[in-house]
C-alpha positions as CSV (number, residue, x, y, z in Angstrom):
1,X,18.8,-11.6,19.9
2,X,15.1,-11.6,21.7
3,X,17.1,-10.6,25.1
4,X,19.4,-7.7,23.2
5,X,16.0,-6.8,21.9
6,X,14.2,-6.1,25.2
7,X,17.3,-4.4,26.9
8,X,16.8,-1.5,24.1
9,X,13.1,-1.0,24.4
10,X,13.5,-1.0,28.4
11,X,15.8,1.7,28.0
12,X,13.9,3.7,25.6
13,X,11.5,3.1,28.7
14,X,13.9,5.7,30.8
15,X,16.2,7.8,28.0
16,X,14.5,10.9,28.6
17,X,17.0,13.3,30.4
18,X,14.8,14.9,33.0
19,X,16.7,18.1,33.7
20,X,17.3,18.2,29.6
21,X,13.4,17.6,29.2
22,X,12.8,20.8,31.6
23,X,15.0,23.0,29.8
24,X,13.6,22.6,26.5
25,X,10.0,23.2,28.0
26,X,11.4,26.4,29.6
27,X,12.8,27.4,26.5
28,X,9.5,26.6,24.4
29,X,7.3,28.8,27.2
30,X,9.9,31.7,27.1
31,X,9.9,31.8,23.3
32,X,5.4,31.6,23.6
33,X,6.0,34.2,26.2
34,X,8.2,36.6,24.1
35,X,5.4,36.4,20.9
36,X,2.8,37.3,23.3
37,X,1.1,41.1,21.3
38,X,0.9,44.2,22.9
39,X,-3.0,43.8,23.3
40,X,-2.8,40.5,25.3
41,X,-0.1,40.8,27.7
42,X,-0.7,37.3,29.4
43,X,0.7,34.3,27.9
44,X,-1.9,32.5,25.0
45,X,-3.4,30.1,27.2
46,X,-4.5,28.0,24.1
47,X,-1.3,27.2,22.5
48,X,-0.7,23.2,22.2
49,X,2.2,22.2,23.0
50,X,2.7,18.8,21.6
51,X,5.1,15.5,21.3
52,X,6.6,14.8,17.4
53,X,7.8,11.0,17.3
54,X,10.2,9.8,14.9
55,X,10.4,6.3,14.4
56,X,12.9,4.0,12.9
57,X,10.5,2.5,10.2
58,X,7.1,2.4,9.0
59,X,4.8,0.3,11.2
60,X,3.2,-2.3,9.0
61,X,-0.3,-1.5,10.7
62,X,-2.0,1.9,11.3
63,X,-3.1,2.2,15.4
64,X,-4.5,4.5,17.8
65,X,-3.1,4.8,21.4
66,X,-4.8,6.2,24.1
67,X,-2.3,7.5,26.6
68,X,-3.6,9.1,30.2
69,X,-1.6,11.9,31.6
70,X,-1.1,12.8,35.4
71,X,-2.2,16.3,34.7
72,X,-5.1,17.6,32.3
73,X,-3.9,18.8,29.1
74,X,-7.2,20.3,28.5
75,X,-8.5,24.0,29.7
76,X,-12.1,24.3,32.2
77,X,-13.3,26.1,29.3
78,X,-13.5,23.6,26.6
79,X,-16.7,22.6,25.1
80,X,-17.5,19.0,25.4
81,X,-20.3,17.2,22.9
82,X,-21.6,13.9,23.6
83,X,-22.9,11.6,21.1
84,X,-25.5,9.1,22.8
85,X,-27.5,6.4,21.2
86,X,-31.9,6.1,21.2
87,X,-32.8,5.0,24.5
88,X,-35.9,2.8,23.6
89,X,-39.7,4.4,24.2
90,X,-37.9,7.5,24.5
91,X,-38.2,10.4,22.1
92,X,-34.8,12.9,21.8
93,X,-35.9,15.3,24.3
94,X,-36.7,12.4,27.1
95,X,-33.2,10.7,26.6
96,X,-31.4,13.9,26.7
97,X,-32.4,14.7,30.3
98,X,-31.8,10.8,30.3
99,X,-28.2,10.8,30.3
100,X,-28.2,14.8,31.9
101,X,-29.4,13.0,35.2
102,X,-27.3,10.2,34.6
103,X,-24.1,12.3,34.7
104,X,-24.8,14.7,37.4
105,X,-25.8,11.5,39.5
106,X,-22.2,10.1,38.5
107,X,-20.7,13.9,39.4
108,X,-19.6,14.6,35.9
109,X,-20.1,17.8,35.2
110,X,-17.9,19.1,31.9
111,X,-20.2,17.4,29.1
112,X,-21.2,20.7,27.7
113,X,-24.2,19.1,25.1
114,X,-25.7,15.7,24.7
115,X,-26.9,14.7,21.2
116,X,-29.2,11.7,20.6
117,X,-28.4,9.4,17.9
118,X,-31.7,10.2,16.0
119,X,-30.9,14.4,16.4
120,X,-27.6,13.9,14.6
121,X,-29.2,12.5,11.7
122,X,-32.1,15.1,11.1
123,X,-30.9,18.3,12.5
124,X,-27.1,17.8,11.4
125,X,-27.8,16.7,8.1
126,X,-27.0,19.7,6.0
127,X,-23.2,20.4,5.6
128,X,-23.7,24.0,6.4
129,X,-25.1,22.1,9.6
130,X,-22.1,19.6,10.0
131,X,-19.7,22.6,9.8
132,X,-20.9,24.3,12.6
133,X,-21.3,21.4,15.2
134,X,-17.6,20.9,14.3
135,X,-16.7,24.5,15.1
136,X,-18.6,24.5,18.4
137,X,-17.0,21.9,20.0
138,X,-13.0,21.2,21.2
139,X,-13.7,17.1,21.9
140,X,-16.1,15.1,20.7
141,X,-17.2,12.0,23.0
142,X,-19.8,9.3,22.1
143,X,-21.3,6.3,23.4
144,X,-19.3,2.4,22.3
145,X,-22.7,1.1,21.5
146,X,-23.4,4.2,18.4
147,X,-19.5,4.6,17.4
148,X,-19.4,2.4,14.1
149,X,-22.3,4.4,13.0
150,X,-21.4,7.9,13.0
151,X,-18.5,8.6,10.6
152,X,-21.2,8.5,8.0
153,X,-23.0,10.8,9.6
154,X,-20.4,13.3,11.0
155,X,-18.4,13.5,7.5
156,X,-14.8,14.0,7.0
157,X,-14.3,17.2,7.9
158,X,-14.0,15.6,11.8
159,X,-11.2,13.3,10.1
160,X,-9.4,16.1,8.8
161,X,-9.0,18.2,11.8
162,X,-8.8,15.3,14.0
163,X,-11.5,15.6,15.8
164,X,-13.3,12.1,15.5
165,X,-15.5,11.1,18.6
166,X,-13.6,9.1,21.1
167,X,-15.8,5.9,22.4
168,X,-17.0,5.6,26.1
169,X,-18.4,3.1,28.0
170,X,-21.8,4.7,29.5
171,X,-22.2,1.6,31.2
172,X,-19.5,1.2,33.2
173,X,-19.8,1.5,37.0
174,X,-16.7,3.8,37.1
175,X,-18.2,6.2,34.9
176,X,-16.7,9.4,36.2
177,X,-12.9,8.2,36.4
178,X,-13.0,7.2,32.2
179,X,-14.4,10.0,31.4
180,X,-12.4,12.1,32.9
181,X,-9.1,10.2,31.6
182,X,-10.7,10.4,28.2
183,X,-11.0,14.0,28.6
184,X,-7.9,15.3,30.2
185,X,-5.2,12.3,28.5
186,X,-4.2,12.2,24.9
187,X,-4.3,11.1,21.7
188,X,-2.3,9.5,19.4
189,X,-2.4,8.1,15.8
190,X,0.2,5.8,13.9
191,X,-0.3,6.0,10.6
192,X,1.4,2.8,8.1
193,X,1.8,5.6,5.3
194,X,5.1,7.5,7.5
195,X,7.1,7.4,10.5
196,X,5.9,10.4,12.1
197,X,3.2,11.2,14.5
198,X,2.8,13.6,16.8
199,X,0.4,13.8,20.5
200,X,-0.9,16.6,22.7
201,X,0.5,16.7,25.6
202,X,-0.2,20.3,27.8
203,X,-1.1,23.7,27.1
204,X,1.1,27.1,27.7
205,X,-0.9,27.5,30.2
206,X,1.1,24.9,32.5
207,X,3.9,25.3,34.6
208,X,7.5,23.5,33.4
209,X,7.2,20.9,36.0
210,X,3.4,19.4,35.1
211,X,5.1,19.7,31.2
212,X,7.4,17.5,32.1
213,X,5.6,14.5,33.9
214,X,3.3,14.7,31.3
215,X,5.7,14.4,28.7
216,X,7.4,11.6,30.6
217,X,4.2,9.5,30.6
218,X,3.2,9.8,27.0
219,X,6.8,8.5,26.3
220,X,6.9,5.2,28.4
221,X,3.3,4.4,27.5
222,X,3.9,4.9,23.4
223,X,6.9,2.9,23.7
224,X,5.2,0.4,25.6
225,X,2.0,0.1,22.9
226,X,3.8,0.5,20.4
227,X,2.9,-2.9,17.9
228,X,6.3,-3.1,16.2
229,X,9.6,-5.3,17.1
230,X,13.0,-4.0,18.4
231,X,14.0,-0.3,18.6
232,X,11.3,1.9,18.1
233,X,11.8,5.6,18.5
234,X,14.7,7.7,16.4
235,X,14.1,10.9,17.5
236,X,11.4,13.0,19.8
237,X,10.9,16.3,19.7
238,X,8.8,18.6,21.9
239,X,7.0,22.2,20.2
240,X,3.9,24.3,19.7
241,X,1.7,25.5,17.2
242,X,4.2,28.7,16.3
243,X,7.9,27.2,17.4
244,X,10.5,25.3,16.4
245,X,11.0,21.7,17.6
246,X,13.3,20.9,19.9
247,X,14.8,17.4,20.4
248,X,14.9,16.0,23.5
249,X,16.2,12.6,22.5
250,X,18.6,11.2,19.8
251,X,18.8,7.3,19.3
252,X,22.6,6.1,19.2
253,X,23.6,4.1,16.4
254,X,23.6,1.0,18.3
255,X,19.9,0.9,17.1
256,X,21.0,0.3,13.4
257,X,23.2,-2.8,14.2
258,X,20.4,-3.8,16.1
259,X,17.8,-3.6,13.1
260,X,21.0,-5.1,11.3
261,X,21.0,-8.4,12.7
262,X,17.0,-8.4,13.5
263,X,16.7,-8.4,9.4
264,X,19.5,-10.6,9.1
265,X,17.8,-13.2,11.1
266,X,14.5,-12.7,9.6
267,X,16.1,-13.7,6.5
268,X,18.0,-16.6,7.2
269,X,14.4,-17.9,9.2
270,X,13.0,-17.2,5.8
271,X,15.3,-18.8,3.6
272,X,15.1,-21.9,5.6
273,X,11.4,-22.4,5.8
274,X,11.7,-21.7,2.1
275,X,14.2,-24.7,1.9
276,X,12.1,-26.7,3.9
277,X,9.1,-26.3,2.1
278,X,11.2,-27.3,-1.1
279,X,12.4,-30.2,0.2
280,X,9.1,-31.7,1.4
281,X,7.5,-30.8,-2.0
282,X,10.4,-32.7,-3.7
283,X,10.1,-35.3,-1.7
284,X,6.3,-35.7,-1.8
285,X,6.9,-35.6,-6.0
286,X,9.2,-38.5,-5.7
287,X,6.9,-40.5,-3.7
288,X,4.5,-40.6,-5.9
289,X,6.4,-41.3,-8.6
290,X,7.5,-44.2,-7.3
291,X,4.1,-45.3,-6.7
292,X,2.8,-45.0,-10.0
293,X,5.8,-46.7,-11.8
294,X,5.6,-50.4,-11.3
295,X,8.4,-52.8,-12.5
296,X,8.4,-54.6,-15.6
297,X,11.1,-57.0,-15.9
298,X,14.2,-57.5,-13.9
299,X,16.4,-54.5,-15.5
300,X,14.8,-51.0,-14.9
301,X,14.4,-49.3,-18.4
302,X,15.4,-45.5,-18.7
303,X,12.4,-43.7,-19.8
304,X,12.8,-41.8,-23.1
305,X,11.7,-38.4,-24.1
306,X,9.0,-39.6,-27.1
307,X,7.9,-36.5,-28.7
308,X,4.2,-36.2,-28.8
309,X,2.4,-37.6,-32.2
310,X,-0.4,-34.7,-33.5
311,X,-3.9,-37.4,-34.0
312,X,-4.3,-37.3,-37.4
313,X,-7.1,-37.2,-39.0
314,X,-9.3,-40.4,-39.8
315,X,-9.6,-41.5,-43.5
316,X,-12.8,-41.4,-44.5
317,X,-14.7,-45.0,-45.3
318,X,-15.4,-45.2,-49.3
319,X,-19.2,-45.5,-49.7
320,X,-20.4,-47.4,-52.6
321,X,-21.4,-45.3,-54.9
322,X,-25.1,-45.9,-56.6
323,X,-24.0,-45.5,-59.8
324,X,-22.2,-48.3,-59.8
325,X,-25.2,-50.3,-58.3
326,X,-27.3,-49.0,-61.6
327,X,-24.8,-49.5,-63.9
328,X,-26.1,-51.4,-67.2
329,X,-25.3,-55.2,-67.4
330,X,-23.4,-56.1,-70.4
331,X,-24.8,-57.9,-73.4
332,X,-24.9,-61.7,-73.2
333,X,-23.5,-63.8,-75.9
334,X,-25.2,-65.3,-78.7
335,X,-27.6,-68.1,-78.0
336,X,-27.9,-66.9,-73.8
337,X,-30.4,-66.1,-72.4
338,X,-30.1,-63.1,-70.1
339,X,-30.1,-63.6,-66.4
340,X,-33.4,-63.6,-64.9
341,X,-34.7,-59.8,-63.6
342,X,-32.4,-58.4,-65.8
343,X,-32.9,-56.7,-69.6
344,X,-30.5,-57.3,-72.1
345,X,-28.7,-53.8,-73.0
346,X,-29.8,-52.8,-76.4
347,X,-26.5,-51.8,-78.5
348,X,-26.6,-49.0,-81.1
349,X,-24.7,-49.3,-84.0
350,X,-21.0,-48.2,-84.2
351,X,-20.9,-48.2,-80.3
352,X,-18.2,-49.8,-78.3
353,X,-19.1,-52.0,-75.4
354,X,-17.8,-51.0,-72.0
355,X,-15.8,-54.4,-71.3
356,X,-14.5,-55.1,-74.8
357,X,-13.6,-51.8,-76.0
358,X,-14.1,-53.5,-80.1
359,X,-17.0,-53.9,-82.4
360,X,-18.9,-57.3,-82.1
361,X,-18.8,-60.0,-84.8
362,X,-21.9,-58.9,-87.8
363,X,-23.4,-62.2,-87.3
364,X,-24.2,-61.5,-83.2
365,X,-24.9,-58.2,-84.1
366,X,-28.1,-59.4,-86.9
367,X,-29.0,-61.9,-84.4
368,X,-29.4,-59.7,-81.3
369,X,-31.6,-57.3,-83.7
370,X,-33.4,-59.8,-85.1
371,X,-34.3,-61.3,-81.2
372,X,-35.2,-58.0,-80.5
């Protein structure tokens, strides 16, 4: 599967038709040609012309490629902006003619403005501000060491028209060659929210030949970068700003049976490390059940389901009550004397005792008033 894998994304590395790639980019400069106004007979130098990717599915992670181009898809005449950061004991003005020696000793010469770090955050604070640094400028560029720092800065009007800074090494011993990649290659975002996305490639301005090689690069170096698995690319069209897009490549169904079995087997691996996983949890349950239960006679007993008894509730212990501690004594007989630390009970007449329940003989009676 691996080795059916690699033999389509080597050749997606070469399905571009050249001679079919020409024809569309003849067709695309004709067409720019024939829109051309009465005013400006020469062709719009600034028209993009640009590759449109269509993928097979939606990569799972958003990415930014940086492709270089054998020729420069950018005009002499574009304005370049530099973001650098705050050389130390230096104020703005001093690191600007910093870095404006440090190019011309390297030979660059197309950095149209440098910007400290410390500028951009006064002078460019007001929208009004933001706005017009943003329509100044065709390519933003700033130094690796300030790049985390500026999108709160810049705002999200550089977002929107793609135009976020593009980092640079100012420190690198080759300074002159990045650069000038950075500047004349390309550009181009993958998004996980679609499967389209689209990268500048030349200008009207080019002839058909310098279209094509360029167009040719960008294709082996996307598929190349690109961070998904199996087939990649469905469909590629080249167009401008005001045209049409033509295709100049069609995927063959081949790709789908492809994808087929790739999702097949990703599913079966799935399942089985699912079943796997299962197994070893069963296993590791029984264990330690086995453990825990320890014999108690020679037969093993089946366990039975007991339901579970609610606690009840604990009956309250009967207190002795003090009224049964004071109670009165009851009357001795005739001729006893009461126990000692206790009175007799003096009866009233009529009156039942609490143990007999019937009138005492008269005699006792005249006695125990008579004692009293």
């Amino acid at each position: 599967m691996a080795d059916k894998t690699e033999e389509v994304v080597k050749t997606e590395e070469r399905v571009l038709d050249r001679v079919q790639v020409k024809k569309a980019v003849q067709a695309l400069q004709a067409f720019l040609k024939s829109k051309s106004t009465n005013d400006s007979m020469l062709l719009d130098d600034t028209q993009q012309i640009s590759l449109l990717f269509t993928l097979w599915k939606i990569p799972k992670r958003a990415q930014s490629i940086r492709i270089p181009l054998p020729h420069g898809q950018r005009l002499d005449t574009d304005d370049v902006c530099l973001f650098t950061r705050d050389e130390p004991n230096m104020t703005s003005d001093q690191t600007q003619r910093f870095y404006k020696k440090l190019l011309e000793e390297k030979g660059i010469q197309n950095i149209t403005e440098i910007i400290p770090y410390k500028v951009l955050k006064t002078e460019y604070k007001p929208f009004e501000a933001k706005r017009r640094l943003l329509g100044n400028f065709d390519l933003f560029l700033s130094d690796d060491r300030v790049r985390r720092l500026l999108p709160s800065h810049l705002g999200k009007h550089f977002y929107e028209r793609k135009k976020e800074p593009l980092s640079v090494n100012l420190q690198s011993k080759h300074l002159a060659r990045d650069i000038h990649r950075v500047i004349q290659g390309t550009n181009m975002k993958v998004t996980n929210k679609g499967c389209c996305c689209m990268a500048r490639v030349a200008h009207a301005g080019m002839n058909a030949d310098e279209v094509t090689e360029n167009i040719e690069a960008t294709v082996q170096t996307v598929v190349a970068k690109l961070r998904t698995k199996g087939p990649v690319i469905k469909l590629i069209h080249v167009k401008s700003q005001t045209s049409v897009a033509l295709p100049i490549y069609t995927s063959d169904l081949s790709h789908l049976t492809v994808l087929e079995d790739a999702q097949r087997q990703t599913e079966a691996a799935r399942a089985e490390r699912d079943a796997a996983r299962a197994a070893k949890k069963a296993k590791n349950t029984g264990d330690a059940q086995t453990d825990s239960a320890a014999p108690k006679g020679e037969e093993d007993e089946i366990p039975q389901l007991v339901p579970i008894a609610t606690p009840s509730k604990k009956r309250k212990l009967e207190k002795p009550s003090r009224k049964r501690g004071l109670q009165k004594a009851p009357r001795p007989a005739a001729g006893k004397k009461p126990a000692a630390g206790k009175k007799p009970a003096a009866g009233k007449k009529g009156k039942q005792t609490k143990k007999s329940g019937r009138n005492p003989p008269q005699k006792l009676r005249r006695k125990a008033l008579k004692s009293q």
